[in-house]
Biotite code that builds the C-alpha atoms (Angstrom):
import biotite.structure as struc

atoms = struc.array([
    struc.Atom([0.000, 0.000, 0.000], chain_id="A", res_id=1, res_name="UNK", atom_name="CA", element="C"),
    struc.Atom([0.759, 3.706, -0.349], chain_id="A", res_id=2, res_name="UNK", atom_name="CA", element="C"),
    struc.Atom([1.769, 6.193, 2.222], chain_id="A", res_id=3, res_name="UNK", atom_name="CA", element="C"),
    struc.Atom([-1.797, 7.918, 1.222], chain_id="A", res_id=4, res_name="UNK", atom_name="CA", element="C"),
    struc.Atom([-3.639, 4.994, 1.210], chain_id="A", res_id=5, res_name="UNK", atom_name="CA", element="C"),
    struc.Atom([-2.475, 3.889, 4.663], chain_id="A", res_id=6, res_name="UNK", atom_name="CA", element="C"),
    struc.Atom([-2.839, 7.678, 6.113], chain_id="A", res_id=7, res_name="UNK", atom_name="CA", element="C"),
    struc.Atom([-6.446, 7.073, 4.654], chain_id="A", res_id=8, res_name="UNK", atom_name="CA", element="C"),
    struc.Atom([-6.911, 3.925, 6.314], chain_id="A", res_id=9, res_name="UNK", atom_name="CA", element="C"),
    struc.Atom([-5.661, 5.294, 9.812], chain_id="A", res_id=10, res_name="UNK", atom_name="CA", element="C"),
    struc.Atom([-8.139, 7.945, 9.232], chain_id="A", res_id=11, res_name="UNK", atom_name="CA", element="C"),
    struc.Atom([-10.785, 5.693, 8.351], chain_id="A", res_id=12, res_name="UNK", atom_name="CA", element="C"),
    struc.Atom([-9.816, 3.767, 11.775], chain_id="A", res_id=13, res_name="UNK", atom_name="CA", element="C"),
    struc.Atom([-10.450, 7.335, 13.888], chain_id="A", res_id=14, res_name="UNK", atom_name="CA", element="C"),
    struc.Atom([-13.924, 7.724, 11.926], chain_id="A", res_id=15, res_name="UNK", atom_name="CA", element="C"),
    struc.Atom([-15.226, 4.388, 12.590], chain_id="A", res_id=16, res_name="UNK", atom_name="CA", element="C"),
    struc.Atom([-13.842, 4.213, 16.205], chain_id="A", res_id=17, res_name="UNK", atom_name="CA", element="C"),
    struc.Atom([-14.489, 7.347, 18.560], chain_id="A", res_id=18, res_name="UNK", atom_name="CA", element="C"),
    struc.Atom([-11.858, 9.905, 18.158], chain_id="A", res_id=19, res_name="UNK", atom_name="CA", element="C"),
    struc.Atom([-14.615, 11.928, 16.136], chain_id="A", res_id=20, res_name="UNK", atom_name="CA", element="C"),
    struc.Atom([-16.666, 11.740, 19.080], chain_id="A", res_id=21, res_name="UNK", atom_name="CA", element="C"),
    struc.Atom([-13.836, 13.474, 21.273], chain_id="A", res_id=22, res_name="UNK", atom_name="CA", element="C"),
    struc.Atom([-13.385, 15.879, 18.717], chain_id="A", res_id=23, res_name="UNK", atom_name="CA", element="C"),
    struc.Atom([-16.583, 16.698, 18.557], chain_id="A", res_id=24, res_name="UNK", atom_name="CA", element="C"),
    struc.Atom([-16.977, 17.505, 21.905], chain_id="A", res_id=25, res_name="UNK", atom_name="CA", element="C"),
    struc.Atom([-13.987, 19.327, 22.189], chain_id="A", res_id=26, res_name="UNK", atom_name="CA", element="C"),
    struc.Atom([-15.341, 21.231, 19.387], chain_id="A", res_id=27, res_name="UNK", atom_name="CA", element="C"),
    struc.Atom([-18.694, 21.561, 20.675], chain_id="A", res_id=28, res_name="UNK", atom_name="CA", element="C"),
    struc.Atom([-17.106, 22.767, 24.450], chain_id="A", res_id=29, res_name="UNK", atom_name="CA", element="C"),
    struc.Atom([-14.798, 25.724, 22.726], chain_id="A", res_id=30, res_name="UNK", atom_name="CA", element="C"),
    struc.Atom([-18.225, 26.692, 20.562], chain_id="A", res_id=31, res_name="UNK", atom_name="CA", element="C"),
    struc.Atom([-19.880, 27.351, 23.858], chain_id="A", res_id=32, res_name="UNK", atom_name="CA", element="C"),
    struc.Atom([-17.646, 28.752, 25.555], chain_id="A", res_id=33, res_name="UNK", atom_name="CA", element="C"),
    struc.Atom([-16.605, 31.397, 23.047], chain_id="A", res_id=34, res_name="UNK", atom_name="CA", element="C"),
    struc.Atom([-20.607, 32.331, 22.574], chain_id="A", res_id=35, res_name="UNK", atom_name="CA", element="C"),
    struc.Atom([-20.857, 32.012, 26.306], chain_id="A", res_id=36, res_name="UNK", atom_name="CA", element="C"),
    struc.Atom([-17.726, 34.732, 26.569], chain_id="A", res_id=37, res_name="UNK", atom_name="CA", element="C"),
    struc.Atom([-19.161, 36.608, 23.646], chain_id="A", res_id=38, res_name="UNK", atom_name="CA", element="C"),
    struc.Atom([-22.367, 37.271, 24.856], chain_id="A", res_id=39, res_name="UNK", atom_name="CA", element="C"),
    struc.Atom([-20.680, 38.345, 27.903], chain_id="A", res_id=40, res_name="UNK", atom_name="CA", element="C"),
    struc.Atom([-18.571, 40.708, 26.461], chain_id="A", res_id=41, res_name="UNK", atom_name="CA", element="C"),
    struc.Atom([-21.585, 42.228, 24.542], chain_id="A", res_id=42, res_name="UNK", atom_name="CA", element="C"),
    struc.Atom([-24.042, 41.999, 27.461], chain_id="A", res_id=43, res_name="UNK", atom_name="CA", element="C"),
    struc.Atom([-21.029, 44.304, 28.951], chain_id="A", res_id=44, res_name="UNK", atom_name="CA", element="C"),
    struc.Atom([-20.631, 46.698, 26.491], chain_id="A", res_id=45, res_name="UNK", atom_name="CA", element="C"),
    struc.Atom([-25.082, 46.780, 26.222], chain_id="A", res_id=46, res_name="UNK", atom_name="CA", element="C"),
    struc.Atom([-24.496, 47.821, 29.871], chain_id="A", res_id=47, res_name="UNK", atom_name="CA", element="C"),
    struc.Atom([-21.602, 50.120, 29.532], chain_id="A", res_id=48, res_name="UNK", atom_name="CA", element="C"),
    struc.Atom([-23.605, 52.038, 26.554], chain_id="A", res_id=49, res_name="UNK", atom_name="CA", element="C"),
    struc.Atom([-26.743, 52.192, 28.803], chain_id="A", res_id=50, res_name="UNK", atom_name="CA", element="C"),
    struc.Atom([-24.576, 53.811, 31.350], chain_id="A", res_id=51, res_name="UNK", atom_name="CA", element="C"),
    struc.Atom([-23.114, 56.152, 29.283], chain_id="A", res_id=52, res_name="UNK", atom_name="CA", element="C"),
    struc.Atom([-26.221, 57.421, 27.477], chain_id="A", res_id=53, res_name="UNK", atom_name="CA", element="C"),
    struc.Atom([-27.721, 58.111, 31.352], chain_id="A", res_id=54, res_name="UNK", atom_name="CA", element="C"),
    struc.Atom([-24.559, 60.184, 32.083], chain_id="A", res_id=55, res_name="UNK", atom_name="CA", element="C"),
    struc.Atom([-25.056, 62.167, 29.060], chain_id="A", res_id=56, res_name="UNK", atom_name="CA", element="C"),
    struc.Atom([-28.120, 62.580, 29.967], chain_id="A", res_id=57, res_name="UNK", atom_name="CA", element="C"),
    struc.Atom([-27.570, 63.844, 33.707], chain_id="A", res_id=58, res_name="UNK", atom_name="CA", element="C"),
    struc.Atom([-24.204, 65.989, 32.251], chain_id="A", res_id=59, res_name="UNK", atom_name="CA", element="C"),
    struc.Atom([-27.270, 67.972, 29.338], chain_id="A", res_id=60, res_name="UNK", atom_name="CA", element="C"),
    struc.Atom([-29.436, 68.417, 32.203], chain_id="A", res_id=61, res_name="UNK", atom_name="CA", element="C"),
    struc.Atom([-26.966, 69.978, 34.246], chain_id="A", res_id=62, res_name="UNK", atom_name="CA", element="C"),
    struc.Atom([-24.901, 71.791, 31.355], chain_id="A", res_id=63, res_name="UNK", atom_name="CA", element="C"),
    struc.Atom([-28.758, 73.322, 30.223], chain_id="A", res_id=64, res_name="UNK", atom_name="CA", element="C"),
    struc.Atom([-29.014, 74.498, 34.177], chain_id="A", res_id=65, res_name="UNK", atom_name="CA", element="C"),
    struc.Atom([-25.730, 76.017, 33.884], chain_id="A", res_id=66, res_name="UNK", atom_name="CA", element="C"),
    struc.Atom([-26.683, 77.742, 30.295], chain_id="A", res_id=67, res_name="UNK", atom_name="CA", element="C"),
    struc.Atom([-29.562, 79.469, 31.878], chain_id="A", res_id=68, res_name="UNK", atom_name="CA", element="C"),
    struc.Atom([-27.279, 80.632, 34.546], chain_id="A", res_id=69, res_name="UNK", atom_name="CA", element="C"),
    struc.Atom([-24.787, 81.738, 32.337], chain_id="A", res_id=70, res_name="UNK", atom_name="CA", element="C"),
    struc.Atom([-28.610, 83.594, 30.041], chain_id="A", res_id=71, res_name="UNK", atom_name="CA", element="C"),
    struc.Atom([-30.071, 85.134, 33.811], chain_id="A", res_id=72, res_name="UNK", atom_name="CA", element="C"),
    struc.Atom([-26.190, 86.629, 34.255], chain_id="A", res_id=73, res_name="UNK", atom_name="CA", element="C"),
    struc.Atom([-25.597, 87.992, 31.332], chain_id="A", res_id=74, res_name="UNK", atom_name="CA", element="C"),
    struc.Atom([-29.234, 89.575, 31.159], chain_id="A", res_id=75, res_name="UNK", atom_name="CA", element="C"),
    struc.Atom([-28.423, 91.486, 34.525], chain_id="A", res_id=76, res_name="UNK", atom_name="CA", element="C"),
    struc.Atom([-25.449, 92.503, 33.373], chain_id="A", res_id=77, res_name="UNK", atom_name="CA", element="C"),
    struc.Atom([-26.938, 93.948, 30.373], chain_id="A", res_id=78, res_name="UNK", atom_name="CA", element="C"),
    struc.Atom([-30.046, 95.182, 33.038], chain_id="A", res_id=79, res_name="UNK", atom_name="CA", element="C"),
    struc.Atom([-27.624, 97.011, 34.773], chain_id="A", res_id=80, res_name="UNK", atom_name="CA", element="C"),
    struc.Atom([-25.418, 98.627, 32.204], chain_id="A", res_id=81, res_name="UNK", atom_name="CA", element="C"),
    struc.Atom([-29.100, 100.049, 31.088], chain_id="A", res_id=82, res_name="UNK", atom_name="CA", element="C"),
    struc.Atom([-29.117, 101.500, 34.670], chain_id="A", res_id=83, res_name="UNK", atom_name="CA", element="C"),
    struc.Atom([-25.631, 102.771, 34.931], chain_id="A", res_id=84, res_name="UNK", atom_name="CA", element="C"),
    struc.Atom([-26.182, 104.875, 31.461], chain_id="A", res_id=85, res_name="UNK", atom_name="CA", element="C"),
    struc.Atom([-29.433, 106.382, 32.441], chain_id="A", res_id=86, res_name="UNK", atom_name="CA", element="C"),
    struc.Atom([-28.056, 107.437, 36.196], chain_id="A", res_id=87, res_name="UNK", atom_name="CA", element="C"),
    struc.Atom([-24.779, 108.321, 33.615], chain_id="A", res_id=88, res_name="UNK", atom_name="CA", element="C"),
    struc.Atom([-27.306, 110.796, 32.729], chain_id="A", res_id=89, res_name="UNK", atom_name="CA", element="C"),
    struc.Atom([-29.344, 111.625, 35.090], chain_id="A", res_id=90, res_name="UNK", atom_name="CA", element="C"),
    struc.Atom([-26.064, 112.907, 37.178], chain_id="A", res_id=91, res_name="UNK", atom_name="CA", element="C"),
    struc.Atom([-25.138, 114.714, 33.769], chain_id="A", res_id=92, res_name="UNK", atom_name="CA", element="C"),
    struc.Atom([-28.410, 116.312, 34.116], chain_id="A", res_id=93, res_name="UNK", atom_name="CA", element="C"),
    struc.Atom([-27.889, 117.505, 37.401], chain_id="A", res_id=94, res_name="UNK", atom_name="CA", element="C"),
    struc.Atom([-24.557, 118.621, 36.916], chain_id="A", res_id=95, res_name="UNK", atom_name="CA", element="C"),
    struc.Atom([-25.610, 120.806, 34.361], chain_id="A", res_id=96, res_name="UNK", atom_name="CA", element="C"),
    struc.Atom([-28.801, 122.243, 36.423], chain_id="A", res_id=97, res_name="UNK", atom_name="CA", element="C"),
    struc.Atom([-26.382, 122.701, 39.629], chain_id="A", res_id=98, res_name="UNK", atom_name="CA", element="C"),
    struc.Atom([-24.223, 124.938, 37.076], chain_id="A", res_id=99, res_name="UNK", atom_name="CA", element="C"),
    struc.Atom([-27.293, 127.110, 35.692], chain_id="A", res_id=100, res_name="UNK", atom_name="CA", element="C"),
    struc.Atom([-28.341, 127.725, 39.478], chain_id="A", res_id=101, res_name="UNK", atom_name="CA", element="C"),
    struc.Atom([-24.785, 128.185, 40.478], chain_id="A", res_id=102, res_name="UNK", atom_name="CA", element="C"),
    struc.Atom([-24.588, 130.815, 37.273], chain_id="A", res_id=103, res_name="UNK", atom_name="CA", element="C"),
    struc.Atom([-28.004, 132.430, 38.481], chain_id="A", res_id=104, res_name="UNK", atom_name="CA", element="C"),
    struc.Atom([-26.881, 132.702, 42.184], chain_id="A", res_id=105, res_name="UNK", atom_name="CA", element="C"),
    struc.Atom([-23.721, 134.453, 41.159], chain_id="A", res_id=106, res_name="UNK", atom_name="CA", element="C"),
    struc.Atom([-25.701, 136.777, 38.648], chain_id="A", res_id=107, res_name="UNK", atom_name="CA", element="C"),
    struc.Atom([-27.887, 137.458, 41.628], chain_id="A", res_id=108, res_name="UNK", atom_name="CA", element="C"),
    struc.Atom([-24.979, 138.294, 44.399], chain_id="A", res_id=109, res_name="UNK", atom_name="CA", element="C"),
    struc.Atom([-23.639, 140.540, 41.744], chain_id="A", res_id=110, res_name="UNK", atom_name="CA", element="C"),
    struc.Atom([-26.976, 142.643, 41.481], chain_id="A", res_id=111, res_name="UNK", atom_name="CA", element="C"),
    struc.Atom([-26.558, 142.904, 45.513], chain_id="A", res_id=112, res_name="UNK", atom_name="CA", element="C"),
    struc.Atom([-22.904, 143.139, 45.462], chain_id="A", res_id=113, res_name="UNK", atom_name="CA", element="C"),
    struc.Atom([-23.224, 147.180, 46.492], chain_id="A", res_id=114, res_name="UNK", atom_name="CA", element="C"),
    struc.Atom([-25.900, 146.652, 48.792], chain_id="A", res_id=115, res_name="UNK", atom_name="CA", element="C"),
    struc.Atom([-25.592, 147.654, 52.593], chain_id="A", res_id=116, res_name="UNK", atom_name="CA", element="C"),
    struc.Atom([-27.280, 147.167, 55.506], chain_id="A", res_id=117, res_name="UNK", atom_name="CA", element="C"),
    struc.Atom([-27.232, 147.828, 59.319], chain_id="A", res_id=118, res_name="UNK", atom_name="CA", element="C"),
    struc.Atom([-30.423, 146.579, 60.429], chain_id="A", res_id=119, res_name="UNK", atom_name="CA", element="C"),
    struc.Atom([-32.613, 143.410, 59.321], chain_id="A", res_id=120, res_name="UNK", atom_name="CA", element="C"),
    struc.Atom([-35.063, 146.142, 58.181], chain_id="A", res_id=121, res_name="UNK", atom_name="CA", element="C"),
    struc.Atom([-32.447, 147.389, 55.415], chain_id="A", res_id=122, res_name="UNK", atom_name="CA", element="C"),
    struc.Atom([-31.334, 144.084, 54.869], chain_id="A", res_id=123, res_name="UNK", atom_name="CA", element="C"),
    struc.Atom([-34.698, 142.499, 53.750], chain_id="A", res_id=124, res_name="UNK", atom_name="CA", element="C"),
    struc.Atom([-35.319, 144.115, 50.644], chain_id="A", res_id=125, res_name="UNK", atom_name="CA", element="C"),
    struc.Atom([-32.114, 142.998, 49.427], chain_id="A", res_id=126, res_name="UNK", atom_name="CA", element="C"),
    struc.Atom([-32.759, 139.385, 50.494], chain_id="A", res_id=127, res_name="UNK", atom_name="CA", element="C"),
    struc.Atom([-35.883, 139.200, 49.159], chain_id="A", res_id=128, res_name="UNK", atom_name="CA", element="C"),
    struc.Atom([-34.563, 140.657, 45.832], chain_id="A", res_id=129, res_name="UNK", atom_name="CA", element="C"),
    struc.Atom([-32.087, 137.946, 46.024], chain_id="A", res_id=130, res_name="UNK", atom_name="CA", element="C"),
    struc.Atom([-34.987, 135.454, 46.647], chain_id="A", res_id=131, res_name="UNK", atom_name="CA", element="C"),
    struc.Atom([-36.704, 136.462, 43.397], chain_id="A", res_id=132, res_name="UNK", atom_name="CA", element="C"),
    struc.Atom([-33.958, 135.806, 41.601], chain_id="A", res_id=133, res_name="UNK", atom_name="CA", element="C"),
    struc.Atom([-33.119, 132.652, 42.325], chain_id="A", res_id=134, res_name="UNK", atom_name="CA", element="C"),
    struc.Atom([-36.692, 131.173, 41.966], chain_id="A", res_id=135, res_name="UNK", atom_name="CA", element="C"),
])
């Protein structure tokens, strides 16, 4: 016989007696327990993803709470620049009133500048003069 024949006859021998079987079943053990591992690791990762996608969740919720925050701020900043310009000019205002009556005053001493008095009798026509004026 041949060297392929006999190597086809030894195999024959392992077919018909039970080293199939043990193969088999060696086979059928690594099958399960790479599925078994498998389904594991993607059981795991299912998980992991779940996980994640609540974090996210939690991390818009509180990065939307911190947006607003961020809105209310910078709307009361903007409130209050409004405020500062108008009492900007309101103080402008009043400035420029305190220098009319402060012009009108001194217009008004001038008019008395002359004027003497010894008693509160000669004194109050002047005053009241002076009172005229500055209304």
């Amino acid at each position: 016989m041949s060297a392929l024949g006999e190597l086809a006859g030894a195999a024959g021998g392992a077919v018909t007696g039970g080293l199939w079987k043990v193969g088999a079943i060696v086979l059928a053990v690594l099958l399960l327990a790479g599925g078994g591992a498998g389904g594991a690791l993607w059981w795991s990762a299912a998980a992991a993803r779940d996980q994640a996608l609540a974090d996210l969740k939690a991390e818009q919720g509180v990065s939307a709470e911190l947006r607003a925050g961020v809105v209310a701020q910078n709307t009361a900043i903007l409130a209050q620049a409004t405020l500062a310009r108008e009492a900007e000019a309101r103080g402008l205002d009043a400035q420029q009133l305190a220098a009319a009556n402060g012009r009108r005053f001194e217009g008004a001493l001038q008019q008395l500048a002359g004027a003497r008095a010894a008693t509160c009798a000669e004194a109050m026509p002047a005053v009241n003069q002076l009172l005229r004026d500055l209304r």
